[in-house]
Legacy VTK file of the C-alpha trace (Angstrom):
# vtk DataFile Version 3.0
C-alpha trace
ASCII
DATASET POLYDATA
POINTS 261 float
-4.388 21.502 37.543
-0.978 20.061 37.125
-0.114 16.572 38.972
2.042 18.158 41.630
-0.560 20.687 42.880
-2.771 17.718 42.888
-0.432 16.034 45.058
-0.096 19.149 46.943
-3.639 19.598 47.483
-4.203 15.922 48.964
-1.228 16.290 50.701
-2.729 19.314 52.254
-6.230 17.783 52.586
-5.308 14.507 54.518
-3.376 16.980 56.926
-6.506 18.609 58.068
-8.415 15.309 58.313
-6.532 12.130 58.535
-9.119 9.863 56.422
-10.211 11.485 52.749
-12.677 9.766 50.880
-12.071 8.645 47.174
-15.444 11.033 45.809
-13.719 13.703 48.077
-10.594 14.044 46.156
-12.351 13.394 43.037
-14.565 16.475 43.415
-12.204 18.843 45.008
-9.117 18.820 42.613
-12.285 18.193 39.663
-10.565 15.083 38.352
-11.402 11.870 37.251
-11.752 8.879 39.816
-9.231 7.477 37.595
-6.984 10.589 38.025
-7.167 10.577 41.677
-6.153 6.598 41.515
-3.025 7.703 39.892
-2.068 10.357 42.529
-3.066 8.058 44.996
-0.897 5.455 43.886
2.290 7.569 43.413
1.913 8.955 46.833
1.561 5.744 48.771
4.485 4.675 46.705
6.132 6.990 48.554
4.809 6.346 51.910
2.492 9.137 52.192
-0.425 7.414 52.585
-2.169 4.278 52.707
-5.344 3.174 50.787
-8.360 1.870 52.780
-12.048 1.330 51.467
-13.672 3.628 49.621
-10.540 6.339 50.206
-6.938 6.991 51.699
-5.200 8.137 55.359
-2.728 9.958 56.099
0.853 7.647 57.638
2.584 11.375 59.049
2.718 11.463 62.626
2.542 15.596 62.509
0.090 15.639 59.278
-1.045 19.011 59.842
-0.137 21.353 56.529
1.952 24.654 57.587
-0.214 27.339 58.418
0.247 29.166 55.358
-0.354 26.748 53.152
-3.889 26.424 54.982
-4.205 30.124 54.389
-4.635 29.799 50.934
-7.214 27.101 50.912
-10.811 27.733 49.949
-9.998 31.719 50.248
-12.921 32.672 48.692
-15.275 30.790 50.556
-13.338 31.814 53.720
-14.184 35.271 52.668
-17.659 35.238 51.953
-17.993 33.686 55.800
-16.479 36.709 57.294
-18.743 38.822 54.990
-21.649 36.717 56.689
-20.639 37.795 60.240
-20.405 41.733 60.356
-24.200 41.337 60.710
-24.055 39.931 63.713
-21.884 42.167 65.619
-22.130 45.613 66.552
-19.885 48.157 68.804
-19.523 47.650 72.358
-19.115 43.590 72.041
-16.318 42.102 73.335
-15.539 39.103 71.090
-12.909 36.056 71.049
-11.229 34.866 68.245
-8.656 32.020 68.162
-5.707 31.568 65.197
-7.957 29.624 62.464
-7.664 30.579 59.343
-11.355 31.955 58.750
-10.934 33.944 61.753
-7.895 35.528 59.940
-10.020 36.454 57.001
-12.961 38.101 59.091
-9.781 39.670 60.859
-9.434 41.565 57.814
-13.581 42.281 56.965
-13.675 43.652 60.822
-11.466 46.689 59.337
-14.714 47.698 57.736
-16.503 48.757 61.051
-15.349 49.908 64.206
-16.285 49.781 68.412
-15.394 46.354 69.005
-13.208 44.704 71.692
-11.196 42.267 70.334
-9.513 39.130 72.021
-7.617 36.743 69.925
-4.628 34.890 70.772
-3.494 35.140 66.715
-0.475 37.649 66.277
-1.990 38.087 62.507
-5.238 38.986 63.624
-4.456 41.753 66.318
-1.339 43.094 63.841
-4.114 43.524 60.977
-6.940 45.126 63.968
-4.017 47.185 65.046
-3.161 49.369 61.766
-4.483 52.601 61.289
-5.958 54.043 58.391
-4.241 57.045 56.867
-7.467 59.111 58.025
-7.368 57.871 61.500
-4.972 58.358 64.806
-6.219 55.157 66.581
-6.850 51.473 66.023
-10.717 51.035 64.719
-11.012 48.408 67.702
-10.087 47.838 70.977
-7.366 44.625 70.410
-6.193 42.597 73.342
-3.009 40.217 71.915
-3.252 37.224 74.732
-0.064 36.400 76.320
1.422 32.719 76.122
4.008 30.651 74.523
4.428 31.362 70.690
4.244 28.395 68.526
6.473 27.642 65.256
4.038 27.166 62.904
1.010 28.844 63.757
1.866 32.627 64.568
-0.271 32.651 67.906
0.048 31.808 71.915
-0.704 29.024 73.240
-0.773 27.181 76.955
-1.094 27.454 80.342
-0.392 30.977 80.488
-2.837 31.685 77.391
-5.855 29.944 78.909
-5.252 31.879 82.128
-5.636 35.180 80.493
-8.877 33.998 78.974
-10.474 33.091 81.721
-10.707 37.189 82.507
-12.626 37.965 79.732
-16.657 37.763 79.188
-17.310 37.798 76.018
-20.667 38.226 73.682
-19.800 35.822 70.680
-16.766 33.538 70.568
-15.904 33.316 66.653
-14.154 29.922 66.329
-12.365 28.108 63.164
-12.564 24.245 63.666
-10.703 21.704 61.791
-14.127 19.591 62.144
-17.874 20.319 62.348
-19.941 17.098 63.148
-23.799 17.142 64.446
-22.364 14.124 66.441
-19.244 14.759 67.502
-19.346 18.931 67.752
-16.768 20.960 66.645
-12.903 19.263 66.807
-9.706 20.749 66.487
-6.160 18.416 64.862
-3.678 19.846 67.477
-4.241 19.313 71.023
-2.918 23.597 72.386
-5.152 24.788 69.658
-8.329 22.420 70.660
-7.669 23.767 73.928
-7.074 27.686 73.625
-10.747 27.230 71.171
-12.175 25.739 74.315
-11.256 28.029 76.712
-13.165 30.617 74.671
-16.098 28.897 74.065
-16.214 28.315 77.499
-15.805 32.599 78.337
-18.298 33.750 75.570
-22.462 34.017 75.624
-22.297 32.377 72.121
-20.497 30.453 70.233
-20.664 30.915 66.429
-18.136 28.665 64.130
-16.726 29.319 60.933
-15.923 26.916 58.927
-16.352 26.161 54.973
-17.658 23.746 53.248
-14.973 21.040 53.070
-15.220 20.999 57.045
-18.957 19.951 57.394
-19.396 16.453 58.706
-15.386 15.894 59.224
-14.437 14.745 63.154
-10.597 15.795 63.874
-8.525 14.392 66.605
-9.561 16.935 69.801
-12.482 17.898 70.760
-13.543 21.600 72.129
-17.458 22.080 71.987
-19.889 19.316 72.049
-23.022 19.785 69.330
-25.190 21.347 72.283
-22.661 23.903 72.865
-22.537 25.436 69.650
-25.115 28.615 69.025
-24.635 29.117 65.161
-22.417 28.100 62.281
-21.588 30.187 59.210
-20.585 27.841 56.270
-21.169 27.931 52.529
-23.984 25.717 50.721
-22.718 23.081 48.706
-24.428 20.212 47.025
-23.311 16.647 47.342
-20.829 14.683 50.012
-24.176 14.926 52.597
-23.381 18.415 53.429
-27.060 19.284 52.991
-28.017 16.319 55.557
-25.166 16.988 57.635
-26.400 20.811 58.108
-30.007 19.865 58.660
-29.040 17.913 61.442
-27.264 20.570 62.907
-30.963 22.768 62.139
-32.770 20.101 63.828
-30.505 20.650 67.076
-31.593 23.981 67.319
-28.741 25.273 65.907
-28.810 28.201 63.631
-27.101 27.880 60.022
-26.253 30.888 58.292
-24.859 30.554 55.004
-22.422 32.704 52.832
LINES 1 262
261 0 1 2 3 4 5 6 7 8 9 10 11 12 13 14 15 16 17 18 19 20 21 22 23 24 25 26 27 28 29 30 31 32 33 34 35 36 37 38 39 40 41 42 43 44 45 46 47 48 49 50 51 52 53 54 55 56 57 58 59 60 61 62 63 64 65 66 67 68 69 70 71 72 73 74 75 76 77 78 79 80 81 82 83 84 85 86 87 88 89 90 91 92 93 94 95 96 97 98 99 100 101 102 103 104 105 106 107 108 109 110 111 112 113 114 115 116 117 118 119 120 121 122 123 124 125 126 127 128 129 130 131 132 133 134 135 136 137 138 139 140 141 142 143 144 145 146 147 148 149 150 151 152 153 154 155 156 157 158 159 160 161 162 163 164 165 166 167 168 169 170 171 172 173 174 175 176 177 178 179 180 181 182 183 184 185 186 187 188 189 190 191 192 193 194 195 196 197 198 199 200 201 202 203 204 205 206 207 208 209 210 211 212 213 214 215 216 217 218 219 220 221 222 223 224 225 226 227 228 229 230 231 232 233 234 235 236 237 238 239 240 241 242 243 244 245 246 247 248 249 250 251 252 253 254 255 256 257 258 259 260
């Protein structure tokens, strides 16, 4: 990997979380400690982060990465989690989805069944629900696009008049992406619309499952949307090392179900 898509990538990282330890980089760009103290030290040169103990965080007052640059982030993982959820729907659910990532990719695995009723406030999900196939007249699912304000980043709707409209809906599962996926602090969102558009689902579905890979387990973001005791199930990948493991058995001793891809 060539220094500026190591830069890239931390860049990228420290948007999503704010703090980044130094065995984190280390281990996802599969460097050298030594390595990583080099990146480290060019970009706090330039002011694009600061080193504490044992790691660095972020100085950008908007540190969030642009959506598509998130997109392309752990894609296979994010794949094999949407794989890991067809199972546990079936036609005639209604379901929620908000305008994470993940959910994009089971967006695209959900075109491999059909029955469902789908409400997402993502215009990427219900524009990839919405196509037909060339042997079909009519959408495989039932796609409700929820009305709001549109954001600049994120192609989605968010607000006052977003929440409203899901507050209509009862749904079977709401399938949420967090930023953050603690036993202690529940699941946490980085911008404050999106934290609460993920809440207002939780709060309109029978379960809540999240979906969230690897590199998310044990993080806390900035917001808040479900406390640990509101979560039903999370779908995440195994991975050894960082305390994942530990992190997920809490979760298991919680009573929360772990299914992973």
């Amino acid at each position: 990997m060539l220094q500026e898509e190591r830069i890239a990538r931390i860049q990228a990282l420290l948007g999503a979380f704010e703090r980044v330890s130094t065995e984190r980089l280390a281990r996802e760009l599969s460097v050298s400690r030594e390595t990583v103290r080099r990146d480290v030290l060019e970009l706090e040169a330039q002011g694009a982060l600061r080193r504490v103990h044992g790691g660095v965080v972020t100085t950008a007052a908007h540190a969030e990465p642009p959506y598509a640059q998130r997109q392309h982030l752990r894609a296979r993982e994010k794949r094999a989690i949407a794989r890991a959820v067809l199972p546990m729907l079936a036609p005639g659910q209604v379901i929620l989805l908000d305008a994470g990532t993940t959910t994009g990719y089971l967006a695209e695995a959900l075109r491999g069944m059909s029955g469902l009723t789908v409400v997402t406030n993502s215009l990427g999900i219900a524009m990839t629900l919405a196509r037909r196939d060339d042997s079909s007249e009519s959408p495989r699912h039932e796609v409700i696009l929820l009305g709001g304000t549109p954001h600049g980043d994120v192609p989605a709707t968010y607000g006052s008049g977003t929440i409203n409209e899901i507050g209509r809906y009862h749904a079977d599962l709401a399938l949420l992406s967090p930023v953050g996926l603690s036993a202690t602090h529940g699941a946490t969102s980085y911008a404050p619309h999106e934290a609460e558009v993920a809440q207002a689902m939780a709060e309109q579905a029978r379960e809540r499952v999240l979906l969230a890979d690897y590199s998310k387990v044990g993080l806390v973001s900035r917001v808040r949307y479900a406390k640990p005791q509101e979560v039903s199930r999370i779908v995440t990948n195994p991975h050894e090392g960082d305390g994942i493991e530990d992190e997920l058995q809490r979760w298991r001793r919680a009573g929360v179900d772990v299914v992973l891809a």
